[in-house]
C-alpha positions as CSV (number, residue, x, y, z in Angstrom):
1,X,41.0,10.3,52.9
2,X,38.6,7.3,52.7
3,X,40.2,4.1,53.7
4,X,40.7,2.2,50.6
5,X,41.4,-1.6,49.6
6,X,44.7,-1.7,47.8
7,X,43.7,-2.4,44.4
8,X,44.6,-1.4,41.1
9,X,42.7,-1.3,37.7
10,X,45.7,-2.1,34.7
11,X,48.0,0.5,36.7
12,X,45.1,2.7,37.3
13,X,45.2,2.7,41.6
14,X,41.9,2.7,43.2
15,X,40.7,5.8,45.1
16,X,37.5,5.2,46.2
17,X,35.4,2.0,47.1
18,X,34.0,0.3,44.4
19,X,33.4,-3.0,43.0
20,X,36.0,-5.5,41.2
21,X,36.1,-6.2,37.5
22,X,35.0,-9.7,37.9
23,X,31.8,-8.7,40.0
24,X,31.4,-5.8,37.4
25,X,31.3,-8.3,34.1
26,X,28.2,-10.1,34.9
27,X,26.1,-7.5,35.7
28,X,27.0,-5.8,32.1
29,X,24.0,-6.5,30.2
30,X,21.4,-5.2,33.1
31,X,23.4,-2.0,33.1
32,X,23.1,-1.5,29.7
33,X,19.4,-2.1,29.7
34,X,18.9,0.1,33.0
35,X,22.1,1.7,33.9
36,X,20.2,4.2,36.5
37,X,19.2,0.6,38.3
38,X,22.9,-0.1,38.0
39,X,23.7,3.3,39.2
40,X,21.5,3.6,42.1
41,X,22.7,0.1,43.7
42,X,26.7,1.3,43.3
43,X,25.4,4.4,45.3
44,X,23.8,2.0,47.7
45,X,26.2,-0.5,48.4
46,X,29.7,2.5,48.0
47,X,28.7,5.3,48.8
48,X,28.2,8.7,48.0
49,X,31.7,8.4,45.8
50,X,32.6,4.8,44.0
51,X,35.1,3.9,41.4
52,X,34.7,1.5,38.5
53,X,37.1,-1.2,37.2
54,X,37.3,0.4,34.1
55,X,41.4,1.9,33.8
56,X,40.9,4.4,30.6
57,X,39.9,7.0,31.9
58,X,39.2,6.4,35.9
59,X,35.9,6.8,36.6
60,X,33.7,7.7,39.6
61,X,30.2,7.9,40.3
62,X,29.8,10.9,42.5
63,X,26.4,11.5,44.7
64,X,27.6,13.8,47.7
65,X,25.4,17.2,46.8
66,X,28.5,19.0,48.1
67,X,31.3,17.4,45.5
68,X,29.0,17.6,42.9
69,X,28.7,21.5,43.6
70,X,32.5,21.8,43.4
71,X,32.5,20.4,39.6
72,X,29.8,22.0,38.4
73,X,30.0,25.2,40.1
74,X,33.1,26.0,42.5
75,X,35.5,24.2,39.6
76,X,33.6,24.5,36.8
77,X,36.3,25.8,34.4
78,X,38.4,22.3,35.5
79,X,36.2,19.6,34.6
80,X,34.6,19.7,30.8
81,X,31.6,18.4,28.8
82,X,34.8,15.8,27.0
83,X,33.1,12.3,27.3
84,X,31.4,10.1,26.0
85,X,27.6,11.5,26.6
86,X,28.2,14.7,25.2
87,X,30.5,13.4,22.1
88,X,27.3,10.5,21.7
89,X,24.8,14.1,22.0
90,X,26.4,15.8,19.6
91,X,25.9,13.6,16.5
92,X,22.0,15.1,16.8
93,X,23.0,18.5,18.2
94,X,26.3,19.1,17.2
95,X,27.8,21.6,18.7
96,X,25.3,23.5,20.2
97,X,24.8,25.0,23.4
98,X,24.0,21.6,25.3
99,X,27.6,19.8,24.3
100,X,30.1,22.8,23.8
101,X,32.8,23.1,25.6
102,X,32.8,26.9,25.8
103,X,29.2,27.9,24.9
104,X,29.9,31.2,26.4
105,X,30.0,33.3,22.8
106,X,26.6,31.7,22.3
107,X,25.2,32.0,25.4
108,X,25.7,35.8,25.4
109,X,23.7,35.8,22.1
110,X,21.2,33.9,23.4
111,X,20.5,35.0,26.6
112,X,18.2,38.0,25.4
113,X,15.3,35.3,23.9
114,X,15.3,34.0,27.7
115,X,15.2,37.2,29.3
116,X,12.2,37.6,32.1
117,X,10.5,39.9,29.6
118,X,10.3,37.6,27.0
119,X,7.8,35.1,28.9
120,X,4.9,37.2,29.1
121,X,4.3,36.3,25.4
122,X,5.5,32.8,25.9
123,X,2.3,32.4,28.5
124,X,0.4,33.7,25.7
125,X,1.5,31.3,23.5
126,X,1.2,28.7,25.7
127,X,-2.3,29.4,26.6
128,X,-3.0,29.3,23.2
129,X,-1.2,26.2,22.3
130,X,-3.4,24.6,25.4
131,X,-6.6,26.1,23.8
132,X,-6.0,23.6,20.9
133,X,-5.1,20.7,23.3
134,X,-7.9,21.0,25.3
135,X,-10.2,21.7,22.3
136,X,-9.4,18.2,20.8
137,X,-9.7,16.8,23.8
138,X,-13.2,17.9,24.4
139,X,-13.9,16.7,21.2
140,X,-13.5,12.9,22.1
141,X,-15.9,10.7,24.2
142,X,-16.7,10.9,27.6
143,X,-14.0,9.0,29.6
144,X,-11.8,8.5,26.8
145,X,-7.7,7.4,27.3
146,X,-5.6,9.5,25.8
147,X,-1.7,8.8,24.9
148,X,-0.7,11.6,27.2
149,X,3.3,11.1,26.5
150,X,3.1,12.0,22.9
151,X,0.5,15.0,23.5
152,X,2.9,17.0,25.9
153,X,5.7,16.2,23.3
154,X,4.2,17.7,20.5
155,X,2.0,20.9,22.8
156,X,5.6,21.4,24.1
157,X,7.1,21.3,20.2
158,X,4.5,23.9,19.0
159,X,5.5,26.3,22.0
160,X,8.9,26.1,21.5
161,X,8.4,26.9,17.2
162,X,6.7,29.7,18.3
163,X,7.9,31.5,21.1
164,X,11.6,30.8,19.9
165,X,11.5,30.6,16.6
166,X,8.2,32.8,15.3
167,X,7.0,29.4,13.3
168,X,4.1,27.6,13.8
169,X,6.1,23.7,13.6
170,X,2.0,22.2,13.8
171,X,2.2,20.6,10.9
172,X,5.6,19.2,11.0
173,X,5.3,18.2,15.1
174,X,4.6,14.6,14.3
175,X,7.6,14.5,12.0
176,X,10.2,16.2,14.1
177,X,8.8,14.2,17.7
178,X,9.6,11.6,15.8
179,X,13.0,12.3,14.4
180,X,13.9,13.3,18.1
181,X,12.8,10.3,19.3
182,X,15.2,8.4,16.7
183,X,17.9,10.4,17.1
184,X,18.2,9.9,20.4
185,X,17.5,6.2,20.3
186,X,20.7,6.2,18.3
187,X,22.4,8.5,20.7
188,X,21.5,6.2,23.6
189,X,22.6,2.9,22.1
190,X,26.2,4.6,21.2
191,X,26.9,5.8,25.1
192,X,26.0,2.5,26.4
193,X,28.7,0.6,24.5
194,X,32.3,1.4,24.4
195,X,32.9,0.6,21.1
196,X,30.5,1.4,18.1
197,X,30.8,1.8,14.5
198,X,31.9,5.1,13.0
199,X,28.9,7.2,11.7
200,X,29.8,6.6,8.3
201,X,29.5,3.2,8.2
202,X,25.5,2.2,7.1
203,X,24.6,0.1,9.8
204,X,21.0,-0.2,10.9
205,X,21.1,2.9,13.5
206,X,23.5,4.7,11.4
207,X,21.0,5.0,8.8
208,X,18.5,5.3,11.7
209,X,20.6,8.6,12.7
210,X,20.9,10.2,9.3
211,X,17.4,10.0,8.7
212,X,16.8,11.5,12.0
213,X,19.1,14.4,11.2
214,X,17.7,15.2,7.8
215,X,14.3,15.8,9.3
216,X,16.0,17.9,11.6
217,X,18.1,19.7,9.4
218,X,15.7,20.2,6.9
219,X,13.5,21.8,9.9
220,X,16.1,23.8,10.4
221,X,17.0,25.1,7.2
222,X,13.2,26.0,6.4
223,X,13.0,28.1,9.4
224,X,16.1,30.3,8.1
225,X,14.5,30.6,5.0
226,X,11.6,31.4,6.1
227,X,12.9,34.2,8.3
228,X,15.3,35.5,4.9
229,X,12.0,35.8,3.2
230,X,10.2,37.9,5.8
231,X,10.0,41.8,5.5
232,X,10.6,43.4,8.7
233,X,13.1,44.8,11.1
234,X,16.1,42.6,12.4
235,X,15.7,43.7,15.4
236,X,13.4,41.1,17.2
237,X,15.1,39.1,20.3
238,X,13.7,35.9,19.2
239,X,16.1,33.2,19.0
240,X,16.4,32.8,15.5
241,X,16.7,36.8,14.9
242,X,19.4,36.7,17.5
243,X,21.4,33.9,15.8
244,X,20.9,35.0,12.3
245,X,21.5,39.0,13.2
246,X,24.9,38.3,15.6
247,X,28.1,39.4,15.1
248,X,31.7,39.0,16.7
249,X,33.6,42.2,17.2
250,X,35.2,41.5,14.1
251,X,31.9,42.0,12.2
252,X,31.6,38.0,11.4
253,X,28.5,36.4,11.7
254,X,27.8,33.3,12.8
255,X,28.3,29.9,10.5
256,X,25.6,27.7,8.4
257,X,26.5,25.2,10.7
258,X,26.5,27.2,14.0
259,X,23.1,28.6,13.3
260,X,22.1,24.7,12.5
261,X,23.6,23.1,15.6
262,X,21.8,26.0,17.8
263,X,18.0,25.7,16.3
264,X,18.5,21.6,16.5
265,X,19.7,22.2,20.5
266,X,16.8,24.4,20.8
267,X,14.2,21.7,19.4
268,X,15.0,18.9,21.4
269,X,16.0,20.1,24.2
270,X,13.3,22.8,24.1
271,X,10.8,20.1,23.7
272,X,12.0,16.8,25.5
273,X,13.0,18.4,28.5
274,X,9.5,19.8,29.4
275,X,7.7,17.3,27.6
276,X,9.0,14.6,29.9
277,X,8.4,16.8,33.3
278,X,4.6,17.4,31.9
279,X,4.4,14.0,31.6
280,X,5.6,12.5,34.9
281,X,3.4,15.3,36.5
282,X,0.4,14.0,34.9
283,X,1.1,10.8,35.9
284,X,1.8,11.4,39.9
285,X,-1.3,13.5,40.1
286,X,-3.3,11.0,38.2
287,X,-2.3,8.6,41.1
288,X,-2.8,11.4,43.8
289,X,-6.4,12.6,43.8
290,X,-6.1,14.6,46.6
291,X,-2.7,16.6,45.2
292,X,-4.9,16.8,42.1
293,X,-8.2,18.3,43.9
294,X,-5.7,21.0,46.0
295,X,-3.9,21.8,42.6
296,X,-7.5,22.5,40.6
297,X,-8.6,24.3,43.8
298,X,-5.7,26.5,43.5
299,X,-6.2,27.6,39.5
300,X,-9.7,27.4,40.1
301,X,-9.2,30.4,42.8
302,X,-6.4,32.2,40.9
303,X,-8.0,32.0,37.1
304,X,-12.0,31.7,37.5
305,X,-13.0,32.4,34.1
306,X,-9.5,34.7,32.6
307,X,-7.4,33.7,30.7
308,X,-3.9,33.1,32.2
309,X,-1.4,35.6,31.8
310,X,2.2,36.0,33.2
311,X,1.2,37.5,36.5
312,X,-1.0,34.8,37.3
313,X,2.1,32.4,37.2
314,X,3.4,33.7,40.5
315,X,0.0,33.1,42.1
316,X,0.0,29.3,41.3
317,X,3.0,28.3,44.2
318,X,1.3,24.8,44.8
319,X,1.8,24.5,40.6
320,X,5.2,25.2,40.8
321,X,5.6,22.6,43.8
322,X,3.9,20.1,42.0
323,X,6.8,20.9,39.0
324,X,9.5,20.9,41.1
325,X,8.5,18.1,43.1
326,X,8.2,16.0,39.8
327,X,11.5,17.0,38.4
328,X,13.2,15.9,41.5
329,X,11.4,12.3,41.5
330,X,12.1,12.2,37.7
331,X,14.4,14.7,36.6
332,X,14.7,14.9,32.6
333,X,18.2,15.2,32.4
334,X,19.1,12.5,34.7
335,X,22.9,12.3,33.5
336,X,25.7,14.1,34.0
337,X,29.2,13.6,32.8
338,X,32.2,15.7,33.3
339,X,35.9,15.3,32.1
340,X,38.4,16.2,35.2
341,X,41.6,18.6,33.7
342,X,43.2,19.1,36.8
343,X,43.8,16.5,40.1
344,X,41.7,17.2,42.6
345,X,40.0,15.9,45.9
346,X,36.3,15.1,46.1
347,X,34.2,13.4,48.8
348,X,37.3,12.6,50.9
349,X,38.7,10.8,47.7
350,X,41.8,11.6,45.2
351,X,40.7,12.2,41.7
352,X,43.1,11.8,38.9
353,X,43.7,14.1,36.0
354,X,41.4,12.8,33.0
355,X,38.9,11.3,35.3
356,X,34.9,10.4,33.8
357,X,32.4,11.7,36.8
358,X,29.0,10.4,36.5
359,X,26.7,12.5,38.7
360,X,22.8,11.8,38.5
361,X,20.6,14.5,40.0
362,X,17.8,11.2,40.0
363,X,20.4,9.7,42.8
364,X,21.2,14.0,44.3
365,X,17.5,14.1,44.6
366,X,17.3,11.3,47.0
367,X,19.9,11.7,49.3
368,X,18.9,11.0,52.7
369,X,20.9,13.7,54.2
370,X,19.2,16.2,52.2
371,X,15.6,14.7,51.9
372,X,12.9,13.5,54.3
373,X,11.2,10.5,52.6
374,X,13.0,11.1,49.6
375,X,11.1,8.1,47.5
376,X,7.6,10.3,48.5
377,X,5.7,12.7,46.1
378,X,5.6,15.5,48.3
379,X,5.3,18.8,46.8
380,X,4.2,20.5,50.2
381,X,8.3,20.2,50.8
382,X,8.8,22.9,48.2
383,X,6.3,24.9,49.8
384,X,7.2,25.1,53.2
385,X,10.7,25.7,52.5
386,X,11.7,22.6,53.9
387,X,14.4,21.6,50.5
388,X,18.3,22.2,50.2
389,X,18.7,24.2,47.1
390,X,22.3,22.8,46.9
391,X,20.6,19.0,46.3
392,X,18.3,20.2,43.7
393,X,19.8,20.1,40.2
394,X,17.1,19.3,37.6
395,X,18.4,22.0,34.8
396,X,22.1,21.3,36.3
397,X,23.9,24.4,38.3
398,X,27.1,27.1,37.5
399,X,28.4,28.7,34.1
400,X,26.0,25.8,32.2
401,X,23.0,26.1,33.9
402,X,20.4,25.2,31.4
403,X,19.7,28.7,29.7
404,X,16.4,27.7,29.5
405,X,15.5,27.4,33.1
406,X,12.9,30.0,33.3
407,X,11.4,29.1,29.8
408,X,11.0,25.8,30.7
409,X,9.0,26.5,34.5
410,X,6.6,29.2,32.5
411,X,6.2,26.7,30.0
412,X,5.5,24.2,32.5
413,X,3.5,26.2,35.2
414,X,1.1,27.4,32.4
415,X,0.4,23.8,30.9
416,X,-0.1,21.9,33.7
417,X,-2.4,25.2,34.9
418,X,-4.5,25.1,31.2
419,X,-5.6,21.2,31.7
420,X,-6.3,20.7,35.3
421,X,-8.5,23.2,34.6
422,X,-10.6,21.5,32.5
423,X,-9.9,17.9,32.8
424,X,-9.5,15.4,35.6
425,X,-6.6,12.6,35.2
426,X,-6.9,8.6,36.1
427,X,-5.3,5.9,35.5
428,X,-7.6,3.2,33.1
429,X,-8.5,0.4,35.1
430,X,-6.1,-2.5,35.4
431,X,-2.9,0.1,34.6
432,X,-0.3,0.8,37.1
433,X,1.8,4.1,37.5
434,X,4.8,3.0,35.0
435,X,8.1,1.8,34.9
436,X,10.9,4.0,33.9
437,X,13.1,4.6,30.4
438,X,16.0,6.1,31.1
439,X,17.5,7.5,27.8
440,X,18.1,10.8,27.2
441,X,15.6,12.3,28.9
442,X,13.4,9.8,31.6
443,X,10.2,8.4,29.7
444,X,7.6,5.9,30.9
445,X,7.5,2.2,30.0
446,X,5.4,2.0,27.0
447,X,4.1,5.8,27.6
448,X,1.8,7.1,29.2
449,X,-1.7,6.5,28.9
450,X,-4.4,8.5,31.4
451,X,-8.3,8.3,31.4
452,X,-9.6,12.3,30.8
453,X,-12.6,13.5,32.5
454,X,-13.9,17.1,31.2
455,X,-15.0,19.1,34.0
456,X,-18.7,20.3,34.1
C-alpha cells in the first residue's frame, strides 16, 4: 500500500495522495474552464493514482495503464457507467449504447452494421462523400482558408446517414452539427458543476437543450418514417433495419424510445468522434510538412489515378499511423468515468465501494513508462511497433469497447487518404497550431482554420 498522510474527507479516509480541500477551493474556477489542465497537473504533482477532497462519493484520478485495464477490462462487470458524465450524456442520447449500463441486448443487434463486411461499402461511400468535399473545394480561389473543423463535421455526418442509416442527412448536416454542438454545450456545463437545475426548469441551457433534442429527435423520427415508407425486404443489416426489424425471444420488438435513443447515439457519436480525430490530423500535418509529403507519397503510390476501395486501406500503414498517432495526442473521447460496486485495490491504493474513477486516455497516452517523447507527433512509433497496446485507449477497451472502432479507422483512413490527395494543408500566416476545448469530444480554440493548396 502507498504510504498515505492521515487524513480524512467528512469521514471519508484518504487512500491515496492527493491534495487538501483548502488547496482544492481556489483552483475551482480554472478546473471548470479547463479541467484536463487541472487533471494533467494532479497527475503530475500525485501520481499515477490521487484522491480528491470531495467525501460523496470518493473519488480518484487513475493514470497507471495497468489499473485502468483492471476496470475497464479485468473488472469490468464491477465498476459501471453510474456517474455524473454518463447521467449528464444521456439527456442528448438517452439511453443508448454510449451511457447504458448493460448495452449488451443492443450491442448483439448492432454488431452486424459493424461487421468487417459492411466497410467495403462504407469506403465507397466515403470516397464519394470526399468527391463532393473536394469538388467544393476546387471550386474556391487559389490559396483560399477554409474552416476545416466544421467541414470534417459535416463530411463525417453525411457518411454516417448513409452508410448507417441509408439516408442522405446533406441537407439537414448544418442543422443536426449544430444541434450536436448545443447539446453537448449543455451536457458539458451540467458535469462541470455539482449542482444544476432539473431539466424541466426553463433556464437559458435548458431551453438550449430542448431545442437541441428536437432537431435531433425530429431527425430521428424522419429517418423511421422514411424507412416504414420504403418497399423492400427487411432484411438489410444496416443499422436502422437492424433496430427497427429486432426482436427478443419473446417476439417483442424494440421501444419508440429505444429505437430513438440508438439513432441519436449513432449521430453524434458517429460524427463527433471522427470529426474531431480528422481534424486534429489536419492540423498536425499542416504543421509537419515533411509527415505531410511522406503521407501524399504514400497514397500517391498506392492510388495513382483509382479510386480507393477497401483493399487499398490496408496498403496505406503510414495513414493509419498518422490516425492513431493523432488520437493518442488528442484522443476524442478524453474522459472516462466509472462507478466502483465492489472494494477493490488499484495502483497500490484501497478503493472504496461507490468510488468515481476519472481515467483520461489524453493523460494514458502520455505516460512516460509507456512512451518515448510522449508530447511528440510521431507516427513512425506506430509503425515500427515500438507502442504498448495496453496504454492505447482512444475508443476505450473490454465489454464497451466503442462498437464502432473499425467504422470509425475506415472512415478515417479513407478521408484523410481522399484530401491529401488533392490538397496541400498550411497554416495562414500569423496563425498558430491551436489551443485545446475539452468538452465532449477535444475541439480546437476557435476551430480550425487551414490554407488549401490544390495539387497540379
Amino acid at each position: 500500500m502507498l504510504d498515505i498522510p492521515k487524513r480524512s474527507y467528512l469521514g471519508t479516509p484518504a487512500t491515496a495522495p492527493g491534495p487538501s480541500g483548502p488547496r482544492m477551493l481556489p483552483a475551482f474556477a480554472g478546473i471548470r474552464r479547463n479541467p484536463l489542465n487541472y487533471l494533467h497537473h494532479i497527475w503530475r504533482t500525485y501520481g499515477d493514482i490521487a484522491q480528491f477532497p470531495i467525501p460523496r462519493p470518493p473519488s480518484y484520478l487513475l493514470t497507471d495503464p495497468q489499473a485502468v485495464r483492471r476496470v475497464l477490462v479485468d473488472r469490468a462487470r464491477d465498476y459501471t457507467k453510474d456517474t455524473l458524465q454518463y447521467r449528464a450524456l444521456a439527456l442528448v442520447t438517452g439511453q443508448g449504447l454510449l451511457v447504458s449500463q448493460d448495452p449488451r441486448e443492443h450491442r448483439r443487434i448492432l454488431q452486424p452494421a459493424f461487421h468487417p463486411d459492411r466497410l467495403a461499402p462504407l469506403v465507397r461511400q466515403v470516397d464519394q462523400s470526399g468527391e463532393h468535399l473536394v469538388a467544393h473545394w476546387q471550386r474556391l480561389p487559389s490559396h483560399s482558408v477554409v474552416d476545416v473543423e466544421h467541414a470534417m463535421a459535416t463530411i463525417a455526418l453525411e457518411t454516417v446517414g448513409q452508410a448507417l442509416f441509408g439516408q442522405n442527412l446533406t441537407a439537414d448536416a448544418e442543422r443536426l452539427v449544430a444541434a450536436t454542438l448545443d447539446g453537448l454545450e449543455v451536457v458539458i456545463a451540467r458535469a462541470r458543476v455539482p449542482i444544476t437545475p432539473p431539466s424541466w426548469m426553463p433556464t437559458p441551457r435548458n431551453r438550449k437543450l430542448a431545442r437541441a433534442n428536437a432537431e435531433l429527435d425530429s431527425a430521428a423520427g424522419q429517418l423511421v418514417r422514411s424507412r416504414r415508407l420504403r418497399v423492400g425486404s427487411p432484411e438489410s443489416s444496416d443499422a436502422l433495419d437492424l433496430l427497427m426489424h429486432a426482436r427478443s425471444d419473446s417476439g417483442e420488438g424494440l421501444t419508440t424510445a429505444e429505437i430513438r435513443d440508438e439513432i441519436v447515439t449513432m449521430i453524434v457519436a458517429g460524427h463527433e468522434t471522427v470529426a474531431s480525430a480528422l481534424t486534429w490530423c489536419l492540423a498536425l500535418l499542416a504543421s509537419n510538412a515533411d509527415m505531410q509529403q511522406r503521407v501524399r507519397e504514400e497514397v500517391d503510390g498506392v492510388l495513382s489515378d483509382q479510386q480507393l476501395s477497401m483493399a487499398q486501406l490496408g496498403q496505406l500503414p503510414l495513414v493509419r499511423a498518422v490516425i492513431d498517432e493523432t488520437m493518442r495526442l488528442y484522443p476524442p473521447a478524453w474522459l472516462i468515468t466509472r462507478k466502483a460496486t465492489i472494494d477493490d485495490e488499484l495502483a497500490q491504493a484501497r478503493i472504496p465501494a461507490g468510488a468515481l474513477m476519472i481515467m483520461s486516455p489524453y493523460l494514458v497516452h502520455r505516460h512516460p513508462e509507456y512512451w518515448s517523447q510522449p508530447e511528440t507527433f510521431d507516427p513512425d512509433r506506430f509503425l515500427l511497433g515500438q507502442v504498448d497496446r495496453i496504454a492505447f485507449i482512444p475508443f476505450g477497451a473490454g465489454p464497451r469497447l466503442c462498437i464502432g472502432r473499425d467504422f470509425a479507422y475506415a472512415e478515417a483512413v479513407a478521408l484523410l487518404a481522399t484530401l491529401i490527395r488533392q490538397f496541400e494543408f498550411t497554416f495562414p500566416t500569423g496563425m498558430q497550431f491551436p489551443a485545446f476545448d475539452p468538452g465532449v469530444t477535444m475541439r480546437p480554440v476557435g476551430g480550425l482554420k487551414l490554407r488549401i493548396v490544390q495539387r497540379s
